[in-house]
N, C-alpha and C positions, 0 to 999 in steps of 0.2 A: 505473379499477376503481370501481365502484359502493361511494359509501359505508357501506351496510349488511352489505356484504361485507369477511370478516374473514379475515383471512390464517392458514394453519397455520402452523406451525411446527417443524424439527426443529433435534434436539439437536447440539449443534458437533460431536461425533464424528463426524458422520453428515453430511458434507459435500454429500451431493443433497440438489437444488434442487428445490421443492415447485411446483405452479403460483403460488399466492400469490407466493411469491419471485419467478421472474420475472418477474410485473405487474411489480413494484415495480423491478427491473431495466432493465423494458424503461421505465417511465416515466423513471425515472433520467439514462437514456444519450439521452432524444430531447427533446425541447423545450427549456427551461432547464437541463435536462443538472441533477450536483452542484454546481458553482459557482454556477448562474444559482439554485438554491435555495437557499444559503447568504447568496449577494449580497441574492435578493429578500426573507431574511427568514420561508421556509416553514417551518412546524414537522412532525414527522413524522403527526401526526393530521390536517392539512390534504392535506399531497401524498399518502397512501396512504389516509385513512380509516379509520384504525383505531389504535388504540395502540400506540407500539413494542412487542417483546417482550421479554421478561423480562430486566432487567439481570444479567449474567454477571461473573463473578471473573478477577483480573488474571491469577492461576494458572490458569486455564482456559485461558488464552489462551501460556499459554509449553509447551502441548506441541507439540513440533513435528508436521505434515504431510506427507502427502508432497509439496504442492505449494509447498514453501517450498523458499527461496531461504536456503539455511544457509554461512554463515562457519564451519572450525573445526568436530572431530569429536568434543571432551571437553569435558566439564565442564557447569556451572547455563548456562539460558538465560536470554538476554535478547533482547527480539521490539522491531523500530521498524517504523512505520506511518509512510511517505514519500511524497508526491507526485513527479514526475519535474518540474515544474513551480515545484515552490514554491525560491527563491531560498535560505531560510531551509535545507531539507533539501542546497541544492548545497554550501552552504559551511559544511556541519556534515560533510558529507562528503569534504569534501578538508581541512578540517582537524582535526578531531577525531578523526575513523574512523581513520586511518591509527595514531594515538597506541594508542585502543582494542582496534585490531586488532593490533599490537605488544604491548603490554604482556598484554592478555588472552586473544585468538584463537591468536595464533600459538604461545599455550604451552600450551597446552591447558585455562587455567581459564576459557573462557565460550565457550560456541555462542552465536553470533551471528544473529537471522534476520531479515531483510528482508522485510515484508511492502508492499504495494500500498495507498495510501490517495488514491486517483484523485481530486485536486479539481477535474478538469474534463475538455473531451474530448481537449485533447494528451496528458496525462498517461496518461490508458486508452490511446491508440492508441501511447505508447512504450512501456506496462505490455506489450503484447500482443507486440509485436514482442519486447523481453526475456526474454519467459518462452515465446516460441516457438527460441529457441536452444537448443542440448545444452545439458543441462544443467552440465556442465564451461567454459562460454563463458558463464553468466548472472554470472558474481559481478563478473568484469570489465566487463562492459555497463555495470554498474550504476556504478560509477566512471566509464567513458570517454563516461554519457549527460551525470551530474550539475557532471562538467569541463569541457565543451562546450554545456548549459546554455545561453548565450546566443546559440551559434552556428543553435541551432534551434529556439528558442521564442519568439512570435510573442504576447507580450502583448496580450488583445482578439483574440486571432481565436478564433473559438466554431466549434462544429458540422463543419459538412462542410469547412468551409478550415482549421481546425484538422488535423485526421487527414488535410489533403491537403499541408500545411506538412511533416507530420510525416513523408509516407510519401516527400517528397521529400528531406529534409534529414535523416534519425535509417538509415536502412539502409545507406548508406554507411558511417556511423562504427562499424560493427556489422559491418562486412563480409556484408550480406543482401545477394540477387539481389533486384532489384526487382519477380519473381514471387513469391519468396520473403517478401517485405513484402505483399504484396497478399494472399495466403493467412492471413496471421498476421492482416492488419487483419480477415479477413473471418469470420474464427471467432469464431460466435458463442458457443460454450461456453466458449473461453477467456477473453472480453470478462463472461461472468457471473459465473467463477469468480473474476475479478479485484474484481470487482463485490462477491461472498461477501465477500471481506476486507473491505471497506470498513466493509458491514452487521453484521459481527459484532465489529470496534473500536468502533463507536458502541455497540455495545449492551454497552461496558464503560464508555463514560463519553467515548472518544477524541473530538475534535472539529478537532479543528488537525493539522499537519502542522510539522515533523515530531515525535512524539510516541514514548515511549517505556514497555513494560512492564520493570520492572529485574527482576533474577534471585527477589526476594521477593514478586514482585507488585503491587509498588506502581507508579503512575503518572508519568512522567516528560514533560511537556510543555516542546517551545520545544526550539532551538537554542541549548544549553545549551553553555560553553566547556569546554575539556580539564580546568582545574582543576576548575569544577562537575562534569562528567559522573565524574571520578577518584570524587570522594566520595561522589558517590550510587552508586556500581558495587559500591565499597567497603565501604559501608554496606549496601548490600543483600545483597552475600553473605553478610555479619557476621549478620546476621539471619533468612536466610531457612531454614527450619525443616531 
């Protein structure tokens, strides 16, 4: 995109994608990909040409969508921003979540949401395949990707052997037809829309994986243990308005 050229903007209510947004999508997803501009140190005024947009509030970010991935039908939200890839989000979720989702989900005091923070191209092509399941078969993916974790992720493989690693070894554990994977890789609206997430945690501040908004708004970074994550949950209901 021509650096003179300034991107529009719409409001997070309003989940369609502008053209501007897509540049910035499509540049994203193909050459250095998210990671390869994290790695190489790109700021967002270098890769897009233009300034991010306007920083956004932590409670902006806890209405839920309808494209979320929600734990648990009562109570304050709390929203995390995961990679499928990052090490730190596998083993916050086989041992934290399970505590969380206990003691807060399953009783009705916190909705829980899971959203998409793609740090490179595995991570999107297992994002697409998860959130192309019924909806009633996403919550589970998300457990039985982050458990198996090293059974299909392929540290250093980038681009097109990445999303070929992935569409051989993640559709089985998911019980997809291998048409059925091929379909889900190949949507492009769902690879943007995964992509939206990403773009609208950053512009609260998110940067890492896995990351958290707590029920007050406030920011929660880092794989954080049972005892830590207790208190900050605690603390955040206690306070939040």
């Amino acid at each position: 995109m021509p650096v003179s050229q300034k991107p529009r903007h719409v409001k997070r209510a309003v989940p369609k994608m502008n053209t501007a947004d897509l540049n910035r999508r499509a540049f994203l997803w193909t050459g250095l990909g998210f990671g390869g501009l994290i790695a190489a140190g790109v700021g967002y005024d270098m890769a897009f040409g233009a300034r991010p947009p306007a920083r956004i509030s932590g409670e902006s970010l806890l209405t839920p969508l309808s494209k979320d991935i929600v734990f648990g039908t009562s109570g304050p939200v709390m929203v995390e921003y995961a990679s499928y890839t990052c090490p730190h989000c596998a083993a916050w979720h086989q041992s934290v979540w399970p505590e969380v989702e206990k003691r807060w989900v399953d009783k009705g005091h916190l909705r829980f949401i899971f959203r998409d923070y793609p740090l490179d191209q595995a991570s999107l092509a297992v994002a697409q395949l998860v959130r192309s399941l019924p909806k009633e078969q996403q919550r589970a993916a998300i457990s039985k990707v982050f458990a198996t974790q090293t059974q299909w992720y392929v540290p250093g493989a980038v681009g097109a052997r990445a999303t070929e690693l992935v569409e051989h070894r993640v559709p089985a554990l998911l019980n997809m037809s291998p048409s059925e994977a091929r379909q889900a890789l190949r949507n492009s609206a769902l690879r943007d829309e995964i992509a939206g997430l990403r773009l609208e945690a950053e512009r609260y501040g998110i940067q890492s994986t896995p990351s958290f908004v707590l029920p007050d708004g406030k920011k929660s970074a880092g794989g954080a243990s049972w005892t830590q994550m207790s208190a900050q949950i605690e603390q955040a209901l206690k306070q939040r308005p």
